[in-house]
C-alpha positions as CSV (number, residue, x, y, z in Angstrom):
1,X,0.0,0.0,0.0
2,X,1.4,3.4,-1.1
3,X,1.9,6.0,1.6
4,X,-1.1,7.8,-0.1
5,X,-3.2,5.5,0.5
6,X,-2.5,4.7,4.1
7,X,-2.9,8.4,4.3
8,X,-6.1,8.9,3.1
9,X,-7.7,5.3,4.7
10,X,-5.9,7.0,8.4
11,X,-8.0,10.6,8.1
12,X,-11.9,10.6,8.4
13,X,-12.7,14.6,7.2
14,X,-16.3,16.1,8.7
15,X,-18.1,19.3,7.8
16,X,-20.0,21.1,10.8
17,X,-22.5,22.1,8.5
18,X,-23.9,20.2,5.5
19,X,-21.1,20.7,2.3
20,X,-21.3,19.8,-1.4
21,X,-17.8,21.0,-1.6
22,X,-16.1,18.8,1.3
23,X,-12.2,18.5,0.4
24,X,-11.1,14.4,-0.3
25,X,-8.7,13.5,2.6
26,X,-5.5,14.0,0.0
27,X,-5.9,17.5,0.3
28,X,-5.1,18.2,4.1
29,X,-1.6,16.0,3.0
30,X,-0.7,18.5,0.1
31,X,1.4,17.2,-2.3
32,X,3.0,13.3,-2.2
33,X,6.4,13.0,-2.8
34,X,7.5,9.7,-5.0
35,X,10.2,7.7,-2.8
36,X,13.3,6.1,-4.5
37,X,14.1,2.8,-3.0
38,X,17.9,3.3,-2.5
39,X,17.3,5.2,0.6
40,X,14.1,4.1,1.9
41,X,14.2,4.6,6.1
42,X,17.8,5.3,5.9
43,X,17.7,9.5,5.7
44,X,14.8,11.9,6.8
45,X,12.3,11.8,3.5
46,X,8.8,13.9,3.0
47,X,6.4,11.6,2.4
48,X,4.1,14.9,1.8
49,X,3.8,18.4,2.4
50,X,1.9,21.8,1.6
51,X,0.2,24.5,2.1
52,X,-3.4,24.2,3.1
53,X,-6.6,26.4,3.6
54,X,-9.7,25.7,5.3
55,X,-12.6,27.7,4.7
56,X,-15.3,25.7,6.4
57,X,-15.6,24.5,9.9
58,X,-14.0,21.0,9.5
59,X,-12.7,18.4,11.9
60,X,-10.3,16.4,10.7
61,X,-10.1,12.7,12.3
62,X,-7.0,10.8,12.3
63,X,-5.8,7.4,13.0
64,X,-2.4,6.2,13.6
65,X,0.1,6.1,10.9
66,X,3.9,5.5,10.7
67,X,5.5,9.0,10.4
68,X,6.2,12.4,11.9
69,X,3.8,15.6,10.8
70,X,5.1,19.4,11.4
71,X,2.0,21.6,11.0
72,X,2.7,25.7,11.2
73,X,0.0,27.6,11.3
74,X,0.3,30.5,8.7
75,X,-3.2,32.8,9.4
76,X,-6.4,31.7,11.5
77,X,-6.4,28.8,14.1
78,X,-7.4,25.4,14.8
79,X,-7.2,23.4,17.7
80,X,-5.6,20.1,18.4
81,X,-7.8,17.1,20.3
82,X,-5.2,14.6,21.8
83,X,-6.0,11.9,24.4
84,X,-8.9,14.0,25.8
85,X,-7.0,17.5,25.9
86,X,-7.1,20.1,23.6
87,X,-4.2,22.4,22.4
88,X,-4.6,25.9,20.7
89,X,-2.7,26.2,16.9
90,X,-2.3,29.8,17.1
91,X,-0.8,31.8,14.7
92,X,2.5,31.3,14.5
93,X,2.7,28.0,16.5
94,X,4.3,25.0,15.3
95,X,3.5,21.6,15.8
96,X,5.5,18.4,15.0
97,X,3.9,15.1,16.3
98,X,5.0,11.3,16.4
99,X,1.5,9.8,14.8
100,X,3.1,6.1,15.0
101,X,0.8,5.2,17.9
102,X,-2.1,7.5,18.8
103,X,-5.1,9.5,17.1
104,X,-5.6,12.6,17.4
105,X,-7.9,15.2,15.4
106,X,-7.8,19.0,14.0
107,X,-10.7,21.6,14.6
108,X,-11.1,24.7,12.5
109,X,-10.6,28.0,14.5
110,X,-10.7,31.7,13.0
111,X,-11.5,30.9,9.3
112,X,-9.6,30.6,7.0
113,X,-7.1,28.5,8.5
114,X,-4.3,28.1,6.8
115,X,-1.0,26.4,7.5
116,X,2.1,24.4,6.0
117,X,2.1,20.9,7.0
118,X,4.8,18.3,6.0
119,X,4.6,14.6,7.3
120,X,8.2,12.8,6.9
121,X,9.2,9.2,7.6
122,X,13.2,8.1,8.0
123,X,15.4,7.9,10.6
124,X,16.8,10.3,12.8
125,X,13.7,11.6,14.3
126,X,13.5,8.7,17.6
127,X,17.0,10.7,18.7
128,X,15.9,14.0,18.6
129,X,13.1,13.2,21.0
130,X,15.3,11.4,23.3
131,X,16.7,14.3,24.3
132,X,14.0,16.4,25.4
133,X,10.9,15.9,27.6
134,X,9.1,15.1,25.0
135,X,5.6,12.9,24.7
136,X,3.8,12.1,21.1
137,X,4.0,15.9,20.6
138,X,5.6,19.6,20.8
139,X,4.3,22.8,20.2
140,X,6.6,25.9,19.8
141,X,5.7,29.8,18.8
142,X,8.0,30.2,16.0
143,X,9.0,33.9,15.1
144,X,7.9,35.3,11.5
145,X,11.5,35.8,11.0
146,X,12.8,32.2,12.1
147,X,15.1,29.9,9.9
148,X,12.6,27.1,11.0
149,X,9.8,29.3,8.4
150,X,12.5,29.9,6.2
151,X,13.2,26.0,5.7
152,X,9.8,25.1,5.9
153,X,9.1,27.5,2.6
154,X,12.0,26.0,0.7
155,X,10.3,22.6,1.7
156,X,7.4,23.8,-0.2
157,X,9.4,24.7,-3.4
158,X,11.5,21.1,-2.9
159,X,11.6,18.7,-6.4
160,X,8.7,15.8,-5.5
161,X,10.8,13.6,-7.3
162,X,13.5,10.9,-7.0
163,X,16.1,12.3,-7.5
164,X,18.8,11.4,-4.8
165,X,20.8,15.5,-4.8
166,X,16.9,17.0,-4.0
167,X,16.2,14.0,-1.5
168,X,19.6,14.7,0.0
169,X,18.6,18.6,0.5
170,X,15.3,17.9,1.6
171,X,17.0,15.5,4.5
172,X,19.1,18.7,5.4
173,X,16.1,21.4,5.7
174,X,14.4,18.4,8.0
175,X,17.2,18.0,9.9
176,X,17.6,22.0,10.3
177,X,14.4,22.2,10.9
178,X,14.6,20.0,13.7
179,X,17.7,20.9,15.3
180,X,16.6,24.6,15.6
181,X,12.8,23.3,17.5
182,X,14.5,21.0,19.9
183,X,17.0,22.8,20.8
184,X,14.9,25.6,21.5
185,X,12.9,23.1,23.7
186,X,16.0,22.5,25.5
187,X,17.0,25.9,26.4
188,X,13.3,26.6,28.2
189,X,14.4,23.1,30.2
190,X,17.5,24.6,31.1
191,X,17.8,23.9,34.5
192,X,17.7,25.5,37.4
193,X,21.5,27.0,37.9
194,X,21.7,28.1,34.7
195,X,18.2,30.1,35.0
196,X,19.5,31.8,38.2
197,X,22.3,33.6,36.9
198,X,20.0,35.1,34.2
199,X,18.3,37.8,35.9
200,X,14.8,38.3,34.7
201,X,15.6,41.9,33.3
202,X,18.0,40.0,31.1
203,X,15.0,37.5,29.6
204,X,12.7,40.4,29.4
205,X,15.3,42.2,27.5
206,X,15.8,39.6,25.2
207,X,12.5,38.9,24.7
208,X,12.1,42.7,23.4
209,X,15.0,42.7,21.2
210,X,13.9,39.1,19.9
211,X,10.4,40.8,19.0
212,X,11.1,44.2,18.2
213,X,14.4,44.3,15.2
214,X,12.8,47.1,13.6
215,X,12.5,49.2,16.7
216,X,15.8,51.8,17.2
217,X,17.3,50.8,20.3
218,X,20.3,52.6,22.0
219,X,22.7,51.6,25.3
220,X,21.2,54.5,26.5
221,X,17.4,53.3,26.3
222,X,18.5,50.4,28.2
223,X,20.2,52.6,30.9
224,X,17.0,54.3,31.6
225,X,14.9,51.4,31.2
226,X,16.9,49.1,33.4
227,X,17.6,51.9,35.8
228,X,21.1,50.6,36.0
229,X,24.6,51.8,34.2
230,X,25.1,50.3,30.6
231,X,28.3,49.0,31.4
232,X,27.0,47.0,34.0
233,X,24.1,45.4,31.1
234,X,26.5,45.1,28.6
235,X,28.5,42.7,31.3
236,X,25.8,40.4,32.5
237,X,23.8,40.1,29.1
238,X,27.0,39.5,27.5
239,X,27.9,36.4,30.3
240,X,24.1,35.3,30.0
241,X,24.0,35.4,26.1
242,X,26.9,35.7,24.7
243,X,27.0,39.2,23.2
244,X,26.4,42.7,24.4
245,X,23.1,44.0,24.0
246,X,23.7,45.8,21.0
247,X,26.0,43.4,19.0
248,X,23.2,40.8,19.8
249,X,20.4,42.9,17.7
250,X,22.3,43.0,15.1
251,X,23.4,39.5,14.5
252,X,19.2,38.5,15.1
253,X,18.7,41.6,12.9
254,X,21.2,40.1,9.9
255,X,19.4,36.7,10.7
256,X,15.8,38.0,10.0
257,X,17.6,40.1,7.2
258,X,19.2,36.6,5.5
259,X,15.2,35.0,5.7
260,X,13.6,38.1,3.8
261,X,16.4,38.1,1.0
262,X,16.2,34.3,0.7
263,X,12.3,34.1,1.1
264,X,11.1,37.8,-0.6
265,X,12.1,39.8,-3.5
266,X,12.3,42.5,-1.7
267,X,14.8,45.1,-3.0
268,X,17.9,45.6,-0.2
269,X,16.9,49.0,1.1
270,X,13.3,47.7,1.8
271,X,14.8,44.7,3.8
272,X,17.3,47.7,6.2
273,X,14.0,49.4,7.0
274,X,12.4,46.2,7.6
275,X,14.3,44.9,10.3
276,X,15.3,48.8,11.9
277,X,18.3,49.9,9.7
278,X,17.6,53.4,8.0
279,X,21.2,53.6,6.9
280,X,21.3,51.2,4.0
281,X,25.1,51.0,3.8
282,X,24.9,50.6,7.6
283,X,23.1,48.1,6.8
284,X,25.4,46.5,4.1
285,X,28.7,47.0,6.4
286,X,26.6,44.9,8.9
287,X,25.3,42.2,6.8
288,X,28.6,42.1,4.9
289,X,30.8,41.2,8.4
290,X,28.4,38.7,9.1
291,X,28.3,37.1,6.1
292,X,31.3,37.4,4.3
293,X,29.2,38.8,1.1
294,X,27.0,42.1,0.3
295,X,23.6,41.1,0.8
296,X,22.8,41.3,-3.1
297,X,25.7,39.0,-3.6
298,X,24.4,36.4,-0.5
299,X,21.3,36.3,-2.6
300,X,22.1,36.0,-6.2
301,X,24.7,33.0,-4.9
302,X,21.7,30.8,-2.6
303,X,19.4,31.3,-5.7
304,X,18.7,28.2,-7.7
């Protein structure tokens, strides 16, 4: 039996309301990708993946089936049903779940609901989940600026074919993809020590700059925010996190800056004022020491 078919005979689709138009269970998998034999269980594979809408109030009934699922929820909501409890799917929130052994079902939210999903089979996955507290499923808020949306779009734009060089890159988004959720799972279970020497102005801090790139931000604000000298929050946020406040927004600044020239055609000056730089040679000097390359340059060489 194909994967396809052990798809659609493990998802029962129901309409709230009475519906001419009810999608056939394919359509909540997006698109199947064919599998060469040569590799089969040995590397992460998508099985399927896409981008979905849902327009009507649906519930979506599944049974257990052998593989992993990432759903990201793009606009709207649903809401996940799982052994009696149910889980928002906010905007924004990501979802990756071992479907092996339990059933589980989706609920339309805010309408339309639309998200990315991707279900994958392979190996790799059992050892990512060995090393976090984790139980059948995870969910994570995933920032709009995140390489985990990044990888998830070029997932999207992937070859559905059998060719081993596209299988081989798909295995390396996955595994990106992956990496970046669990270890960001792993750094709320930090333990205790480690959370005491981060004062909570520190995570607050963080959090801001985390949410906020496009906002100007000076030593100075943080001196009168913090109520304490800026030498002394350069010192602690620097031990905490690595790097001084300011030398930290702008590496998550070039980060969010990398996403929008690899995800957008946006022209260069459009991405400085996107993420707070007004200077656009600023901006270039900046992106340049990061990466090694002017930002036109770090596009023209990732395009295919």
């Amino acid at each position: 039996m194909t994967f396809r078919e052990q798809y659609e005979n493990a998802l029962t689709v129901r309409a709230e309301a009475p519906s001419e138009t009810l999608p056939a269970a394919a359509y909540f998998a997006g698109v199947f990708h064919e599998q060469p034999e040569d590799c089969d269980g040995q590397i992460p594979t998508v099985l399927c993946g896409g981008s979905v809408k849902i327009g009507d109030l649906l519930t979506l009934s599944y049974a257990p089936l052998d593989c992993r699922t990432l759903l990201y929820t793009l606009e709207g909501d649903g809401t996940l049903l799982l052994e009696g409890k149910r889980h928002p799917l906010h905007t924004g929130t990501l979802l990756y779940l071992d479907r092996s052994n339990c059933s589980f079902s989706l609920h339309t939210g805010t309408r339309p609901w639309r998200f990315i999903t991707f279900s994958f089979g392979g190996g790799l996955f059992p050892v990512y989940e060995s090393m976090a507290a984790f139980d059948t499923f995870l969910l994570a808020q995933v920032d709009r600026h995140s390489s985990i949306l990044r990888n998830l779009k070029q997932l999207l734009a992937a070859d559905i074919g059998t060719a081993l060089p596209d299988k081989l890159r798909n295995a390396g988004l996955i595994t990106a993809i992956l990496t970046e959720l669990f270890a960001g799972t792993l750094d709320q279970e930090s333990p205790e020590e480690g959370q005491k020497k981060c004062a909570p102005y520190l995570r607050e801090l963080k959090h801001y700059m985390d949410n906020h790139l496009d906002r100007p931000l000076k030593l100075e604000d943080l001196e009168r925010h913090c109520h304490m000298s800026k030498y002394r929050i350069c010192h602690e946020f620097s031990a905490v996190f690595g790097l001084p406040p300011i030398k930290y927004l702008n590496k998550k600044r070039m980060e969010a800056a990398e996403n929008l020239l690899l995800s957008t055609e946006k022209k260069v000056h459009e991405i400085a004022l996107d993420i707070g730089c007004e200077n656009t040679n600023h901006f270039i000097h900046l992106f340049k020491k990061e990466y090694g390359t002017t930002p036109q340059a770090y596009r023209e060489a990732h395009q295919k």
